[in-house]
C-alpha positions as CSV (number, residue, x, y, z in Angstrom):
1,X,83.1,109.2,-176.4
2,X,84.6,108.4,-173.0
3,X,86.1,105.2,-171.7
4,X,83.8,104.9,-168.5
5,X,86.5,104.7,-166.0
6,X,86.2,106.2,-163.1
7,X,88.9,105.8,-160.7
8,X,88.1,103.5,-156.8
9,X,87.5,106.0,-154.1
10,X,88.4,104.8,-150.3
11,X,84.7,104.2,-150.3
12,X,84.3,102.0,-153.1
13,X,87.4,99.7,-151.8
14,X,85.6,99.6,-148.4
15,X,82.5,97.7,-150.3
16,X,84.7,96.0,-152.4
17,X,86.5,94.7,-149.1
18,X,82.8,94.2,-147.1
19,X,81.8,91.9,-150.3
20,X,84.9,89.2,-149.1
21,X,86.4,87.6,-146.2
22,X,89.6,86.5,-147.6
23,X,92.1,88.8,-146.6
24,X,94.7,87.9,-149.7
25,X,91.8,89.2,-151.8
26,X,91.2,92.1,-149.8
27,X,94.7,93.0,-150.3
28,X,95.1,92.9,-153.7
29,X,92.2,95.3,-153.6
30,X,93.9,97.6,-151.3
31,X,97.1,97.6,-153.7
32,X,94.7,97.8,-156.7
33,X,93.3,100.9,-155.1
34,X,96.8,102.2,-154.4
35,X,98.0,101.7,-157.9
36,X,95.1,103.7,-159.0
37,X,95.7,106.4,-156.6
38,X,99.2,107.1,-157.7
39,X,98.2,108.0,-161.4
40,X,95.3,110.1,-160.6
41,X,95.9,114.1,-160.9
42,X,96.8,115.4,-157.4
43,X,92.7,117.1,-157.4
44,X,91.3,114.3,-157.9
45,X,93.5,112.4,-155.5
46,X,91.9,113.9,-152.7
47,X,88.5,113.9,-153.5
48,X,88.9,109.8,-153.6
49,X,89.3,109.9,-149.7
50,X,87.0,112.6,-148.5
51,X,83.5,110.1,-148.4
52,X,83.0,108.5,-145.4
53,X,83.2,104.1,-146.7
54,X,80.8,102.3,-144.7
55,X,82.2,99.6,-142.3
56,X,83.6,96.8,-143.9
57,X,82.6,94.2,-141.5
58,X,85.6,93.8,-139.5
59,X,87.6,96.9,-137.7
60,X,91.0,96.1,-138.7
61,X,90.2,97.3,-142.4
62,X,88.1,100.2,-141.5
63,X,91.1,101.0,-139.0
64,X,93.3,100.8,-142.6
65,X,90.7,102.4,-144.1
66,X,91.1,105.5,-141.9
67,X,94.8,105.3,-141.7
68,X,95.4,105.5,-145.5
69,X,93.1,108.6,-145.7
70,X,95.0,110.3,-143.0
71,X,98.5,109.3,-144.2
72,X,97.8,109.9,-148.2
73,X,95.9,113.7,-147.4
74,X,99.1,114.3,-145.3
75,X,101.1,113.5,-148.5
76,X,99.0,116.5,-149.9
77,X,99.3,118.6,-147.0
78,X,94.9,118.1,-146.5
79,X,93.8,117.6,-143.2
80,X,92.6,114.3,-142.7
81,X,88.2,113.7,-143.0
82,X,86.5,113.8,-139.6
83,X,85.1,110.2,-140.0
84,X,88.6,109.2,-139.8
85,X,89.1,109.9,-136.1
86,X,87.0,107.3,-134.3
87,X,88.6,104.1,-136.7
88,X,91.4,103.2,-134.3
89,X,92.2,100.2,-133.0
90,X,92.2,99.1,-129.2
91,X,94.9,96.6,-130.1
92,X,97.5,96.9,-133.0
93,X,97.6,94.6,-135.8
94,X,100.7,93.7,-138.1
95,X,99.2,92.1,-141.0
96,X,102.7,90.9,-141.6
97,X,102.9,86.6,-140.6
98,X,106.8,86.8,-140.2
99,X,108.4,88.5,-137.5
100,X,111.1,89.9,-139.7
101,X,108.4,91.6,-141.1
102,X,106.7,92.3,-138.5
103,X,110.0,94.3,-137.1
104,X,109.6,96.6,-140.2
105,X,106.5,97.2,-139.9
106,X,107.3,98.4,-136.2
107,X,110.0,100.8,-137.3
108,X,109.2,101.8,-140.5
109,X,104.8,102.0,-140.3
110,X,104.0,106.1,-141.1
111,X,102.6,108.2,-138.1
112,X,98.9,107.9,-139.5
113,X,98.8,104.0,-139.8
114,X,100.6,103.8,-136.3
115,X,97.6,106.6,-134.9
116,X,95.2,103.9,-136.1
117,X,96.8,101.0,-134.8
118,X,98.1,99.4,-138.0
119,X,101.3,98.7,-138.5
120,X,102.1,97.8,-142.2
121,X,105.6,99.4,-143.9
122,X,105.9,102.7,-145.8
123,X,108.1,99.9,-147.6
124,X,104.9,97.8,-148.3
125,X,103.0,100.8,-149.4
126,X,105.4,102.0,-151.9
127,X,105.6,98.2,-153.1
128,X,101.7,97.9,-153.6
């Protein structure tokens, strides 16, 4: 008899993002999401980013969204899904309040968030 659990694809975390607008919540559902990922047998990793999520309601997380797929199929040498390529942001965001962070973010942000116009840390994706 199994357990039931089925690990969150991107698309799952996009609903689970649309269903709030309280962005604390919304990251610790991105983390959540990462968490997951990391245990998950490399296969299965990439079938968790291949569906298209459906907009979330504001650009800036279907920009992450986009940006996570693309940096986390690098990781696994996939090419990243076509939906992916229109989700970039006309003007950057750094999620990050403080400037020190924000300076991080700025030097340290992978290629594929930086494509998409988000700048969070490798550091703060590792940390998740």
């Amino acid at each position: 008899m199994g357990t039931g659990y089925e690990p969150m694809s991107l698309a799952v975390l996009a609903s689970h993002l649309a269903s709030t607008d309280v962005d604390q919540t919304r990251w610790k559902l991105v983390w959540e999401f990462l968490e997951e990922f990391r245990w998950e047998p490399a296969d299965t990793r990439v079938t968790l980013l291949l569906d298209e999520p459906e907009q979330t309601g504001d650009e800036r997380w279907d920009a992450l969204l986009a940006a996570l797929a693309e940096h986390l199929l690098a990781q696994a040498d996939v090419a990243p899904p076509q939906w992916a390529e229109a989700r970039v942001l006309r003007r950057p965001w750094f999620p990050a309040e403080l400037a020190v962070h924000r300076a991080d973010a700025l030097a340290w942000a992978p290629a594929a968030l930086r494509k998409h116009g988000v700048y969070l840390s490798v550091h703060d994706l590792a940390a998740a």
